[in-house]
C-alpha positions in Angstrom: 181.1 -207.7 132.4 177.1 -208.0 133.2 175.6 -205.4 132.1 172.3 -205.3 134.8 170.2 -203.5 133.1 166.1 -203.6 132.4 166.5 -206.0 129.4 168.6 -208.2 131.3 165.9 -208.4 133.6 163.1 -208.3 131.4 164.6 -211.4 130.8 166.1 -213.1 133.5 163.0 -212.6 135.7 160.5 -214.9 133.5 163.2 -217.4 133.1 164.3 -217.5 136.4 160.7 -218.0 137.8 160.1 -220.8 135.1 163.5 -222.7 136.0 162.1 -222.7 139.6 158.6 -224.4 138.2 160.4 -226.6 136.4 162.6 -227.3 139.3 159.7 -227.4 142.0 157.2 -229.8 139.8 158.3 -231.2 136.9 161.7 -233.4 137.5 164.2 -230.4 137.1 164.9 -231.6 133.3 163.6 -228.2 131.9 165.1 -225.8 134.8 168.1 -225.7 132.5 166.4 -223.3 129.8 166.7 -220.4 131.8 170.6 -220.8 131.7 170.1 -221.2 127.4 168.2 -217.9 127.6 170.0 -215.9 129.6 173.3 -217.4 127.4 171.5 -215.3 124.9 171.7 -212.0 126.3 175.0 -211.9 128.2 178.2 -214.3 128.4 177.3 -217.7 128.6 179.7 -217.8 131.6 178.4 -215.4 133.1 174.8 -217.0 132.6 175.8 -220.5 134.7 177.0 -218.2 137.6 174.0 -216.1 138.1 172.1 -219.1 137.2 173.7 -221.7 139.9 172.8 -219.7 143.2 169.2 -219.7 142.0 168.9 -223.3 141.3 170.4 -223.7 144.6 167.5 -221.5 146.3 165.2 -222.9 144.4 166.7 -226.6 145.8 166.2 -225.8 149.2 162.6 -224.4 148.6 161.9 -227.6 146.9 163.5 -230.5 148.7 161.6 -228.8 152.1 158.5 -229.6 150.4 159.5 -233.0 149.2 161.3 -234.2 152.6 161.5 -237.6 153.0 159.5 -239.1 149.9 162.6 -239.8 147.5 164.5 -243.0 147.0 167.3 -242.5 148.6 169.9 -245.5 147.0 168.8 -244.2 143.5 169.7 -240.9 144.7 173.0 -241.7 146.2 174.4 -243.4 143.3 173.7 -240.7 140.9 175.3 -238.0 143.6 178.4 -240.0 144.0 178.8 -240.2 140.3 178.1 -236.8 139.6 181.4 -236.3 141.5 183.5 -237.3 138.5 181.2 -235.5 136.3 181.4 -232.5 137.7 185.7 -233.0 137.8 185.4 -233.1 134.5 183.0 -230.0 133.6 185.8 -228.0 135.4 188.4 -228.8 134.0 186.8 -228.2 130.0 185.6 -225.2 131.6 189.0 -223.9 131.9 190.0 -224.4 128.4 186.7 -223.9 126.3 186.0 -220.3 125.0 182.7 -218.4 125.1 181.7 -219.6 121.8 182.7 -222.8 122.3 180.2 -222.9 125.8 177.4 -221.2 123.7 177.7 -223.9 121.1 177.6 -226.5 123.6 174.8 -225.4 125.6 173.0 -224.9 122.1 173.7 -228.7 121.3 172.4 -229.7 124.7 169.7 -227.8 124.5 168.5 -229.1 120.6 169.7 -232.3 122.3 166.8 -232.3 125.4 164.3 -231.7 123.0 165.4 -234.6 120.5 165.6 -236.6 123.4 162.6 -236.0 124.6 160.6 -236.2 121.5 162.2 -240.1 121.0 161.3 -241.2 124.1 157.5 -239.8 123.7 157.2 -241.1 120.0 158.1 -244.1 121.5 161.8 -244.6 119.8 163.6 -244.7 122.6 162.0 -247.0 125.2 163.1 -246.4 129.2 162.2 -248.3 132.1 161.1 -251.9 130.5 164.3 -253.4 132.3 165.7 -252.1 135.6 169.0 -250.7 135.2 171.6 -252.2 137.6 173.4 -249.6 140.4 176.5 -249.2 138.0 174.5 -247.4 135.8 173.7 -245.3 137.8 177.0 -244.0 138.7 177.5 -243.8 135.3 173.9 -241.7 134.8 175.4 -239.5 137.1 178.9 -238.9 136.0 177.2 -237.7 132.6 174.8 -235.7 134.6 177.4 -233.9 136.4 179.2 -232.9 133.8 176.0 -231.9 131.9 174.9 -229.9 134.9 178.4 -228.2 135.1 178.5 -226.6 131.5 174.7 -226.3 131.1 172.8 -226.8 134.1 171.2 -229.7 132.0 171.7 -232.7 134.0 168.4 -233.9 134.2 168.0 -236.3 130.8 170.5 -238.9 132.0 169.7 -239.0 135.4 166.4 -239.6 134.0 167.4 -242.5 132.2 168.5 -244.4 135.1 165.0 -243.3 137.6 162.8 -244.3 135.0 163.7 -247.6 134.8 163.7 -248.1 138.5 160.0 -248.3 138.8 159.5 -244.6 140.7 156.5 -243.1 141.3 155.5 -239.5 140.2 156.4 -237.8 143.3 158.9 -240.1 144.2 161.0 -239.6 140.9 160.3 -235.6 141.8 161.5 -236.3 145.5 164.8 -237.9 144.4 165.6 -235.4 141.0 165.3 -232.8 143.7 167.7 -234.2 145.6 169.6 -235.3 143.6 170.5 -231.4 141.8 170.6 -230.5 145.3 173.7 -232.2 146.1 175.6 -231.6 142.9 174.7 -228.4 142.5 176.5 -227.8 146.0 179.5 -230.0 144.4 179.5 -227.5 141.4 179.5 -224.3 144.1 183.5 -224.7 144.6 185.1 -224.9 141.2 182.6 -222.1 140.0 183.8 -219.4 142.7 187.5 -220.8 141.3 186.7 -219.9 137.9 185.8 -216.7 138.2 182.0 -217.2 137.3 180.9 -215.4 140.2 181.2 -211.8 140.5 180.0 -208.7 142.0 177.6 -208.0 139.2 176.4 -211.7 139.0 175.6 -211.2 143.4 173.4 -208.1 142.3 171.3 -210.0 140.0 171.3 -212.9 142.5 169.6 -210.6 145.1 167.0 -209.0 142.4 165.6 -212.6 140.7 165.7 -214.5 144.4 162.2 -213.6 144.5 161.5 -214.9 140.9 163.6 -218.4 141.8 161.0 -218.9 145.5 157.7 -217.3 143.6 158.6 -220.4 140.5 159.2 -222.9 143.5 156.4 -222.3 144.8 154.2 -222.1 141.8 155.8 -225.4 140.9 155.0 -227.3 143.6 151.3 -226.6 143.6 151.7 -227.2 139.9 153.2 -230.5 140.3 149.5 -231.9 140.8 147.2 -229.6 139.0 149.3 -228.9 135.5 149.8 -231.7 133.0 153.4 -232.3 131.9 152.6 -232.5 128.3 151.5 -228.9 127.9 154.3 -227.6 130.1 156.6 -229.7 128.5 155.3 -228.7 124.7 156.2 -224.6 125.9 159.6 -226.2 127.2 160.4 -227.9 123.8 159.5 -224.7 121.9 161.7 -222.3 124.0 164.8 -224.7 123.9 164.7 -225.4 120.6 164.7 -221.2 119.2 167.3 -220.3 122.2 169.5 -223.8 121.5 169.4 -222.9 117.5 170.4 -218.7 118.2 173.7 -220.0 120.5 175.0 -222.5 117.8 174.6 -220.1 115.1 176.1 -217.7 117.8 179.0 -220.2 118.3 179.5 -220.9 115.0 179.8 -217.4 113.6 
């Protein structure tokens, strides 16, 4: 049961509007943290349903602006992979409990932010070698099931861009995209399980406006607002939300 009251939107509404400027500037990697937070306050379930009509108004805001500029065979072979991925998202859906989701949406949140810290303290290493188009079916069968239990598909569909040589925009153009498409895959099985309701269609209506106003802000962001301090705020809000739902999970 979602309880829409004015802490549920004293929360939603913030991260709502900063999942759309992630979505809208920054690579959609970070858009997932509003799923994580709300996951916080009301069943984690229930969280990816109101979360996934959002990201999918926030997609068409977003791939309107970037028409035309992504790559489109990088983006078409992490789509059709995400096919498989998202196959498989449903079907651990069906059998995992409440705190078995928060826990795993806890580890892939702690999980982004390691991720992301080896890759800037130069541990991991992306892009020296261009990956061939196999991996990136396989970059987007692991995002696509990522994106189905978390909304956090972005890090291994990262892997595979990077190393393709994108430009700035470009690699925006072609994330956007790319969520686009399987967030309309993921549309289907999450009517089937249930995840939208009544309730979840209320809330939907009340945060649209945060989901276009974080588009939009994200957009004009994309050139004006470096990534490292946006990215540093991302870090710091995944890592306290991802560490409440595994102690949540685990207790």
């Amino acid at each position: 049961m979602l309880n829409l009251d004015l802490w549920f939107f004293t929360v939603a509404g913030p991260a709502v509007m900063f999942a759309g400027i992630s979505k809208g500037g920054f690579g959609s990697g970070a858009a997932f943290a509003a799923a994580s937070v709300l996951a916080l306050v009301v069943d984690p379930g229930l969280a990816l349903g109101v979360m996934l009509p959002l990201l999918m108004l926030i997609d068409l805001a977003s791939v309107r602006a970037y028409w035309g500029r992504w790559h489109l065979r990088e983006a078409l072979l992490l789509i059709v992979g995400g096919l498989p991925g998202v196959a498989l998202g449903t079907v651990l859906y069906r059998v995992a409990s409440p705190d078995m989701l928060r826990l795993l949406i806890g580890l892939v949140s702690i999980g982004f932010v390691a991720w992301q810290i080896a890759v800037k303290g130069g541990w991991l290493r992306f892009g020296a070698r261009r990956m061939p188009d196999g991996a990136g079916l396989v970059a987007g069968a692991v995002a696509g099931f990522t994106s189905f239990v978390s909304h956090a598909g972005g890090p291994p569909a990262a892997v595979f861009l990077l190393s393709r040589g994108l430009t700035k925009t470009g690699y925006q153009a072609t994330s956007v995209l790319i969520f686009w498409a399987i967030n309309i895959f993921k549309f289907v099985p999450y009517a089937f399980l249930g995840m939208f309701t009544q309730q979840t269609a209320t809330a939907n209506l009340v945060l649209a406006p945060f989901a276009l106003l974080g588009a939009w802000l994200g957009v004009r962001a994309h050139r004006l607002v470096p990534e490292r301090a946006f990215f540093t705020l991302t870090y710091i809000l995944l890592t306290v939300t991802g560490a409440k739902l595994i102690w949540d999970g685990l207790t």
